[in-house]
C-alpha positions as CSV (number, residue, x, y, z in Angstrom):
1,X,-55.4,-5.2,-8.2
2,X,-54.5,-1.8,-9.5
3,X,-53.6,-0.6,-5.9
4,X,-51.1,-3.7,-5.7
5,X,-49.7,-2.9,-8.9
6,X,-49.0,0.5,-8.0
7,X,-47.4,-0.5,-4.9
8,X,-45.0,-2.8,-6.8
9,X,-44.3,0.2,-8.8
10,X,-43.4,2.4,-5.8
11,X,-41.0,0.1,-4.6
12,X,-39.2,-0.8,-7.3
13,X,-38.9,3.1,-8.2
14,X,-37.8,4.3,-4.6
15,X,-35.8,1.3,-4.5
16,X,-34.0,2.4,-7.9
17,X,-33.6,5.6,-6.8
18,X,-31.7,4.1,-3.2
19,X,-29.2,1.9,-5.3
20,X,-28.4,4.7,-7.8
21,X,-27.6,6.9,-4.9
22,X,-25.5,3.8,-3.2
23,X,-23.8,3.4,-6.9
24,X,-22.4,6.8,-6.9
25,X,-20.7,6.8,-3.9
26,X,-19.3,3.8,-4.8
27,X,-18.4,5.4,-8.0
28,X,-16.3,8.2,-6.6
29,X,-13.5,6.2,-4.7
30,X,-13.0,4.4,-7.8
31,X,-12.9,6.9,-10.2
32,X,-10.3,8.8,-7.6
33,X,-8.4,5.6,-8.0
34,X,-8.3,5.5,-11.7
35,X,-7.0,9.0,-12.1
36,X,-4.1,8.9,-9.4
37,X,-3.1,5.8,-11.7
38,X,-3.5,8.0,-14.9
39,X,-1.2,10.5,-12.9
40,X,1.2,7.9,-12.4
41,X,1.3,6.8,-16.1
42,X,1.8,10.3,-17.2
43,X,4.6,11.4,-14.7
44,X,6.4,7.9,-16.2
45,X,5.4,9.1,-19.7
46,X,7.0,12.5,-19.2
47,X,9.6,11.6,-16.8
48,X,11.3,8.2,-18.5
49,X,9.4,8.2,-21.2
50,X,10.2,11.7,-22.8
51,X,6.9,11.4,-24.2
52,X,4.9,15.2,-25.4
53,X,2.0,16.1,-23.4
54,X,-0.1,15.1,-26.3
55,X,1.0,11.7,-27.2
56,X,0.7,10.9,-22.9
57,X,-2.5,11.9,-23.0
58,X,-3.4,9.8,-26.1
59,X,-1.8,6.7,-24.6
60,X,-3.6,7.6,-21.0
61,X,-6.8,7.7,-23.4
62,X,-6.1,4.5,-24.6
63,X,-5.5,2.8,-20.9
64,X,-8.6,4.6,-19.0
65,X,-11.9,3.2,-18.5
66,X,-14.7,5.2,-19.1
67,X,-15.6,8.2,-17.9
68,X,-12.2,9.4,-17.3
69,X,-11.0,8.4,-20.9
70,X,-12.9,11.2,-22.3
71,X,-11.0,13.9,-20.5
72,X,-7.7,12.8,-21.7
73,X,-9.0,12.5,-25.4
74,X,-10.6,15.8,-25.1
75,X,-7.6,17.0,-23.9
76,X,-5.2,15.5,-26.5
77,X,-7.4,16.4,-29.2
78,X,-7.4,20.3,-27.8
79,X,-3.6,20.1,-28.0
80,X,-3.5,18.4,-31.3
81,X,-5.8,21.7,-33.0
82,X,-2.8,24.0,-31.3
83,X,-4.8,26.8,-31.0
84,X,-5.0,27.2,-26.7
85,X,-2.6,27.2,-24.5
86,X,-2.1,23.8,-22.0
87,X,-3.8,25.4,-19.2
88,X,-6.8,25.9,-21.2
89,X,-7.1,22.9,-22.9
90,X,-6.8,21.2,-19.9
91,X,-9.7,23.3,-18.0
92,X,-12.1,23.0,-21.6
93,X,-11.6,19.5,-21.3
94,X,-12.2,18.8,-17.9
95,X,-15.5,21.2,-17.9
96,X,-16.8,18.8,-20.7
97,X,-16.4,15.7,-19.1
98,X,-17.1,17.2,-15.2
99,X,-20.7,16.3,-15.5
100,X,-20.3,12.5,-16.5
101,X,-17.6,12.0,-13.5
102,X,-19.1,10.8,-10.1
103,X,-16.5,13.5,-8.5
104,X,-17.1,16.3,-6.3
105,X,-16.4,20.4,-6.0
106,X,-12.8,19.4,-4.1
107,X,-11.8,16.6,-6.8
108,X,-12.4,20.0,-9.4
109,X,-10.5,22.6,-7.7
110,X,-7.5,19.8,-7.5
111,X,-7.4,19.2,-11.3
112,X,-7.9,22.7,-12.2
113,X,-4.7,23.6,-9.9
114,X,-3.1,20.8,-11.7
115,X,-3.8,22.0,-15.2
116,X,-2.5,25.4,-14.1
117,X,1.2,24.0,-13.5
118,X,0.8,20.9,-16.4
119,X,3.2,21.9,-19.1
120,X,4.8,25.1,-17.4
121,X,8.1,23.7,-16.7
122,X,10.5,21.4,-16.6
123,X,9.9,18.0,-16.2
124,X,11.3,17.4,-12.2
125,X,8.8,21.0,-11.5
126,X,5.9,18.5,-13.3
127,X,6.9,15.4,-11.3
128,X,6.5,17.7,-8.0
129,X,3.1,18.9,-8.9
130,X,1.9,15.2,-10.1
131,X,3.1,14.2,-6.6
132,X,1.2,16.8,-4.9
133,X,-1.8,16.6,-7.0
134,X,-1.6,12.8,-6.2
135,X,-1.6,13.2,-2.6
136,X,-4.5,15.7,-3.1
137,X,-6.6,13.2,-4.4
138,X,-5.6,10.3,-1.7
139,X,-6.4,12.4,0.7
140,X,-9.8,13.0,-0.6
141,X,-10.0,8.6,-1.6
142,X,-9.8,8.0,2.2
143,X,-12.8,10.7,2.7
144,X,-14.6,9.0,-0.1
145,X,-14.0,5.6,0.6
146,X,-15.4,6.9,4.7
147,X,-18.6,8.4,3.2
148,X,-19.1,5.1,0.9
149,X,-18.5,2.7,3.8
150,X,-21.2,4.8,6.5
151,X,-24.1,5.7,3.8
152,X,-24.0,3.1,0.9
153,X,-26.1,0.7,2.7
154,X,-28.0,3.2,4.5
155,X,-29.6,4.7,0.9
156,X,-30.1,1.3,-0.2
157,X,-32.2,0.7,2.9
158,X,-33.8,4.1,2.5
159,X,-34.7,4.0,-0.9
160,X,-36.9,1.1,-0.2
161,X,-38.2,2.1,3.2
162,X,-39.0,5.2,1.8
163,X,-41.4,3.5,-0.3
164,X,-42.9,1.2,2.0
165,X,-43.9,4.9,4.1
166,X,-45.0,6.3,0.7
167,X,-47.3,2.9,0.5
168,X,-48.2,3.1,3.6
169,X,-49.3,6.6,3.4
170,X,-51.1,6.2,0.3
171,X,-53.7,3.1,1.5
């Protein structure tokens, strides 16, 4: 009875643990997703919409699912106190959130580059980085979606044959 129980419970853990792995890599292309459409929203809110850096990132607040909505509060409430420059309100925020994103070291090193140039010049020097930045992050949406589409099923099936051999080995 008690060895059957425990089985149950080794299965359903190593099974959890194989569909959290399999629901992070599915997490990644879509976050990628959300935030080349946040750079789109704020390249239209600075470029037609003559909209501050602040108030963009308020509205992109507003727009954003979560996890990603956190960056851009964090960041418009960084500009709001006025006491950093935009570089480093943008890098503060984006450390804060980093470890609730699904993203990886690349996805970082992008946005940091991107908060270097964010609010240096004028607003066709912005549009140019957004574009870049933007193809940055496609780029690394195709490797994502790549790594989601060869391993997400794979973890799934190894979470749970992992416990099956951890059963197995146990009896």
């Amino acid at each position: 009875m008690f060895k059957l129980l425990g089985a149950a419970i080794i299965i359903i853990a190593t099974t959890w643990a194989g569909f959290e792995a399999a629901r992070k890599l599915s997490t990644r292309p879509r976050q990628l997703r959300q935030l080349k459409v946040a750079l789109q929203s704020l390249e239209a809110e600075i470029m037609y919409g003559h909209t501050p850096l602040k108030e963009a990132a308020q509205k992109l607040q507003k727009q954003l699912p979560k996890p990603l909505n956190h960056l851009f509060a964090a960041f418009a409430t960084r500009l709001d106190q006025g006491e950093t420059t935009v570089k480093e309100a943008w890098e503060e925020s984006l450390t804060e959130v980093w470890s609730s994103l699904s993203l990886k070291q690349g996805e970082y090193e992008i946005l940091t580059q991107f908060g270097e140039m964010l609010g240096k010049s004028d607003k066709y020097h912005q549009q140019k980085q957004i574009m870049l930045t933007m193809a940055h992050l496609e780029r690394e949406e195709s490797e994502a979606v790549d790594l989601q589409g060869k391993y997400e099923k794979m973890m799934k099936s190894l979470g749970f044959l992992s416990g099956l051999l951890l059963i197995i080995l146990l009896m």
